[in-house]
N, C-alpha and C positions, 0 to 999 in steps of 0.2 A: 401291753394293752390291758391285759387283763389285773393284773395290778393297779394301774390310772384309775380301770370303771369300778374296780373295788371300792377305791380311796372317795372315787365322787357320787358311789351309793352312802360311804360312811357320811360325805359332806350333808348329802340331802338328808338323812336320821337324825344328825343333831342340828339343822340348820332346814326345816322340812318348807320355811317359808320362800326359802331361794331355790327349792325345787324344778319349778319349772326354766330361772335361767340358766341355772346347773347342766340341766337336760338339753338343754338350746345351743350349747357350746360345739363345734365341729371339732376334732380330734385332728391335729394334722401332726406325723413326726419329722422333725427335722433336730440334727444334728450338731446345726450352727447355732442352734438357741442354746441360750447360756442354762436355762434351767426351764421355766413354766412362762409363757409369755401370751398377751392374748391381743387380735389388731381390732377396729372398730364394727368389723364385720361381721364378729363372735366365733371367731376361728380360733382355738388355743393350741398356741405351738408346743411341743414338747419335746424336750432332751430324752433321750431314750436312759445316757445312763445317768442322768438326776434321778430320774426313775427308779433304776434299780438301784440306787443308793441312798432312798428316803423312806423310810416306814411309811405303811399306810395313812396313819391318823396325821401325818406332816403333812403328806400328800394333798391329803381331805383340806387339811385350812390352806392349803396352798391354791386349791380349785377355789374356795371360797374367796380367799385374797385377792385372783384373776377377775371372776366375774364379778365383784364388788369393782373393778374399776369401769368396768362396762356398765353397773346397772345404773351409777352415778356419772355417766358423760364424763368423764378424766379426759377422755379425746379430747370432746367438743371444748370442755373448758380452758382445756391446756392449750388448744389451739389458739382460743381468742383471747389467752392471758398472753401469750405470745407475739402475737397480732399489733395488742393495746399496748405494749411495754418494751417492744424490742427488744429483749432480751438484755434489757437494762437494772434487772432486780439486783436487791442485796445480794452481795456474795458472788456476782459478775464482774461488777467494775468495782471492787471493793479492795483492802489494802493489798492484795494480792496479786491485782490487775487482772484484765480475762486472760483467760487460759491462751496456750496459744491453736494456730487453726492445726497445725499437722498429729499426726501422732496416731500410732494404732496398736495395739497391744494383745493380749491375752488375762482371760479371769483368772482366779484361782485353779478352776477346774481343766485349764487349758485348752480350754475353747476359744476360737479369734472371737475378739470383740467385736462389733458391729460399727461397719463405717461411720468413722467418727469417731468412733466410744474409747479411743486411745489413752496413753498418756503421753509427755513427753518425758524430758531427761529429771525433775521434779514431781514423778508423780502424779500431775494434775490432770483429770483428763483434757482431752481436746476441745478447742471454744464449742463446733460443734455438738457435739457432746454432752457436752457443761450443762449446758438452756437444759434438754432432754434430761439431764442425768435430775435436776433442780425439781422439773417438774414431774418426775419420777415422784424424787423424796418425796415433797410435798404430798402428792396424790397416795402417798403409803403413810403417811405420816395422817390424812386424814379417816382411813378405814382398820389399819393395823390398831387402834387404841380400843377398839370396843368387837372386834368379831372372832376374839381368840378362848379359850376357855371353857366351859362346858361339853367337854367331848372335844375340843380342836384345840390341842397343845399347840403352842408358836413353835414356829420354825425355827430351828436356826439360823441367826441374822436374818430376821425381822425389824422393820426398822420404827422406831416407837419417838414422837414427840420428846421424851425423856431425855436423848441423845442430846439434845441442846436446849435441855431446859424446856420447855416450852409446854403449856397447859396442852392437855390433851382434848376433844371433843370440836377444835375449831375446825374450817374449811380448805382446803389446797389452796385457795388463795390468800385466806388469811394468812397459811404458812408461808408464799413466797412473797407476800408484800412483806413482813416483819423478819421474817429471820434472815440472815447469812448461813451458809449451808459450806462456806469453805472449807469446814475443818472435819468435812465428811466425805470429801471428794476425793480422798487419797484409798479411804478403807469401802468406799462403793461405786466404785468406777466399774465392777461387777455387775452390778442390778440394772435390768432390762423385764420390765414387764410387756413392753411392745407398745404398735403404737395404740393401742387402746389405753396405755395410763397415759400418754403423751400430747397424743397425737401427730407424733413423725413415724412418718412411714418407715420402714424397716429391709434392707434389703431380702431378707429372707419371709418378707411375706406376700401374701397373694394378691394382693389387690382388690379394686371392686370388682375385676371381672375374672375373681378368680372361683372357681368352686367353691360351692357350700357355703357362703356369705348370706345374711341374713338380708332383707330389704330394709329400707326405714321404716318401712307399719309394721312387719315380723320383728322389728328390735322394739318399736314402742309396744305393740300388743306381750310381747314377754315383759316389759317392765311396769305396765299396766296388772299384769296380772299380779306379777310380785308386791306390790304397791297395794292391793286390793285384799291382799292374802295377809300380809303384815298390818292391815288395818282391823281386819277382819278378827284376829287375835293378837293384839297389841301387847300383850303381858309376855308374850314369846320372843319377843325384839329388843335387842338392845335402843337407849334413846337417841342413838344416829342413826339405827334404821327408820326406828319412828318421825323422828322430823324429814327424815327422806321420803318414808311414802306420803306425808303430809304434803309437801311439795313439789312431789314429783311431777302431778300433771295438775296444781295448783298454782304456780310461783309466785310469791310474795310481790305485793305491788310495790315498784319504787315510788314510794309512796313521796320522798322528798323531791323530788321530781314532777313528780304529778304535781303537787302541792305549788311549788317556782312556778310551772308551767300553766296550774290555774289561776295563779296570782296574777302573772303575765297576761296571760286570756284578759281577768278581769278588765285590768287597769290599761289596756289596749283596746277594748271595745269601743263603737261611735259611741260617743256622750261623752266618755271619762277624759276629763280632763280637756273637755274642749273649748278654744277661747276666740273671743276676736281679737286685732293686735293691727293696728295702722301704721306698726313698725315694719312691713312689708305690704305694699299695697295688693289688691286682689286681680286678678290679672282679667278679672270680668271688669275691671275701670275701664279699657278701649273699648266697651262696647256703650257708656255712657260717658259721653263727654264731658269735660268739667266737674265729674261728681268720681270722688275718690272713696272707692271702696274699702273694708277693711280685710284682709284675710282669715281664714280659719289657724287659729293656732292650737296646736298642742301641748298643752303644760303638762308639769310631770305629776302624776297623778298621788295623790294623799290617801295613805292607807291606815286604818286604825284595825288593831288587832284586840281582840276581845278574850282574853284568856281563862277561862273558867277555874277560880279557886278555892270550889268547894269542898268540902271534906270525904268526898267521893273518889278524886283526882289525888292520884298520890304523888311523893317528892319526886319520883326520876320522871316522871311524867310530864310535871312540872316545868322539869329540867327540858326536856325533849321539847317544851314551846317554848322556852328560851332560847334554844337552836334554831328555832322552825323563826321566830323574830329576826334574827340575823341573817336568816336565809330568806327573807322575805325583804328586808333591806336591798339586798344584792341584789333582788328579782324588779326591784324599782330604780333600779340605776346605780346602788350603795347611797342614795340621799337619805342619810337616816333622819333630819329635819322633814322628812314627809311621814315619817312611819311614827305614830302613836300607839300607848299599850294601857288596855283598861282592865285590871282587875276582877272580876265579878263573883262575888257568890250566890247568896238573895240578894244584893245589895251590889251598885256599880260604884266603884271606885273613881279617880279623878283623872281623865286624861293623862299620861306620863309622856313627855317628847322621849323620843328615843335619843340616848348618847352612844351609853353600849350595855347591848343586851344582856350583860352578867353582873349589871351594877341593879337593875332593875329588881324593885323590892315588890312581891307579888302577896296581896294582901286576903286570908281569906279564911278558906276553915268550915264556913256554916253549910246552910243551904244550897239549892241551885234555882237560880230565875234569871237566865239569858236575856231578856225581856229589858229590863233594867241597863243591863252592858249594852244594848243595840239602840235602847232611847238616850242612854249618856254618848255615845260617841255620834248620834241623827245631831245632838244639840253643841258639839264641839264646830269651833270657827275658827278654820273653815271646815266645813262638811268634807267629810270623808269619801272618796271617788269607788272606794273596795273598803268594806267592812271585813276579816277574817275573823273568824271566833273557833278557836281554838278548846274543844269540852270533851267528855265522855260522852253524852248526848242525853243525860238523866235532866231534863232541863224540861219548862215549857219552851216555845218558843213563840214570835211574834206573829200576831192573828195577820198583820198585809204586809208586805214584800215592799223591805227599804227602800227607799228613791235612789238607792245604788246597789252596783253589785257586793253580791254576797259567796264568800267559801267560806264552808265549816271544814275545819282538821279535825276528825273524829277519830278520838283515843279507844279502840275496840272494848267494847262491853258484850257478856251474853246478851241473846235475842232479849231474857227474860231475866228480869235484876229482882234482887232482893231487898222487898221491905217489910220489915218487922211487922208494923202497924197495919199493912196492906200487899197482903201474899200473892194477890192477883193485878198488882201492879205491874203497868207495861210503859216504860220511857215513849213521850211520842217522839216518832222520829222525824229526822229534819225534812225540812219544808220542799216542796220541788222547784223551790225560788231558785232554792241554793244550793252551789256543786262542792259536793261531800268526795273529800277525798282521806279515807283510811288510812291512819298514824302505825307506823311500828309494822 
């Protein structure tokens, strides 16, 4: 013990901003853990003789290693990556087939492996296993690329994106949606961080009701702090910690979603798209005789999208409403004879039908005066049920609120933009006609 709290006084010296989860961790020793393991509850199990057979400074980024799966939800995520995919990723049902269900082994260190974590007569571990061992890698493959170094030597076997190629700095899901991990299943049927990288439970852990587990507001309140401390001296953080504490307890709007979802809104609302049609009679006729009523019909609703292409709005940007066009189609039924695309910069371009969104030639360069795009597509026939205009938001916009619904896609700008000519210029921002939902 006195060795461990050495190792995670050295962790918190060169790593001073993970301090307080460091501190938060419960010590429990057990002997069935393969080495250093931690569960969702902030319990970190430990091998007594890993211990005595690992320098201090290994020890140290080994604590770091631990709570870096806890301070990033490895559990929660793993769960729900679990959950959505059945255990269907690469490298499951791949040329290998899944592993099979029995099998139970021992590591290198000669410790039993944990139910499941076998192999069989090939090596592989056991199917149960396999998922866990996957969403191991992954979750090591997302923290091990940037927390080693300055004061914390890597471990030995450490397991680093490198192994299979693979850019370093992406997310455990990125890793198991794209890679295959078979050809690593033979040399880490070993690795067990618990179910804190996982989130499978473990026989050798305690549970929710077991001692010394933190609460859910005791887990959020430590990683709030930590989040708050890495914000507070960002130049101290590596740039995975930084986009971590950024959205930690911020999380990025799914913004393509939102975006479908208000499209839908729009083009759903009473008005859009509503007709009469004596191709079904109205069922109010029985209540006047001889006089045949007509019914309310719903057509499908015409959408012109406004894409601002002024020299403000840069190429991928561009690109990203090219996408957002496609996925605006789909959100109207896939009728891309409904969906039109107008160019703007000071200047509106010509109605375009939509065929397919990557053939679409977007015309533009200058100024910005939205104004222009929203009076060319009020004067297109037939009139548009949902106008989208897709900008930065450096734009005027229109003094009264089109005779139809309106969503802005807004490509993030600072609060306060930069103009040569006028230093104390401020973009006005969109109108409260219309529902702004934030790109990227």
């Amino acid at each position: 013990m006195e060795k461990l709290l050495a190792a995670r006084l050295h962790a918190v010296k060169v790593r001073p901003y993970l301090a307080d989860a460091l501190f938060a961790l419960h010590v429990v020793e057990d002997r069935s853990v393969p080495t250093m393991a931690v569960d969702a509850h902030w319990r970190c199990y430990v091998s007594p003789g890993f211990v005595a057979c690992t320098p201090v400074e290994e020890l140290a980024g080994v604590w770091v290693h631990e709570v870096s799966h806890l301070l990033r939800d490895h559990h929660g995520r793993g769960e729900r990556y679990a959950r959505e995919h059945e255990g269907h990723g690469p490298g499951e049902r791949g040329e290998m087939g899944a592993p099979p269900a029995e099998g139970r082994g021992r590591n290198e260190t000669g410790v039993p492996a944990a139910e499941g974590w076998g192999r069989n007569e090939t090596g592989v571990p056991a199917a149960e296993g396999w998922g866990r061992l996957r969403r191991n890698i992954a979750a090591d493959f997302e923290i091990n690329d940037d927390i080693y170094g300055d004061g914390l030597p890597r471990p030995a076997g450490a397991v680093l994106p490198s192994l299979l190629r693979l850019p370093a700095g992406l997310l455990m899901e990125d890793y198991l949606r794209t890679a295959s991990m078979s050809g690593l299943a033979a040399d880490l049927a070993w690795l067990d961080c618990g179910s804190g990288a996982d989130g499978q439970d473990r026989p050798w852990e305690l549970g929710p009701d077991g001692a010394h587990g933190l609460s859910r507001q005791q887990r959020d309140a430590v990683r709030f702090r930590v989040a708050e401390g890495i914000k507070g001296r960002p130049g101290h953080a590596p740039e995975g910690w930084r986009r971590w504490a950024d959205e930690a307890f911020h999380p990025p709007q799914p913004w393509r979603q939102v975006l479908g979802a208000a499209v839908r809104s729009a083009a759903g609302a009473p008005g859009a798209g509503e007709n009469h049609s004596y191709r079904r009679p109205s069922r109010r006729s029985a209540a006047v005789p001889g006089v045949l009523l007509p019914s309310l019909r719903r057509t499908p609703p015409r959408v012109c999208v406004v894409i601002d292409t002024s020299g403000s709005v840069s190429d991928a940007e561009l690109g990203s409403a090219l996408l957002e066009v496609a996925a605006i189609s789909r959100a109207v039924g896939g009728r891309r004879d409904l969906v039109s695309v107008i160019s703007c910069d000071a200047a509106a371009g010509v109605a375009v039908p939509l065929c397919r969104a990557e053939n679409i030639e977007l015309v533009g360069g200058g100024g910005t005066d939205l104004r222009s795009g929203f009076a060319r597509a009020l004067r297109s026939r037939p009139r548009p049920d949902v106008i989208v205009a897709l900008t930065d938001g450096q734009t005027p916009w229109p003094s009264a609120q089109p005779p139809c619904r309106t969503v802005v896609g807004l490509f993030p700008r600072p609060t306060r933009a930069v103009d040569e000519k006028n230093p104390d210029y401020v973009p006005d921002t969109p109108p409260p006609w219309a529902r702004v939902v934030t790109i990227g």
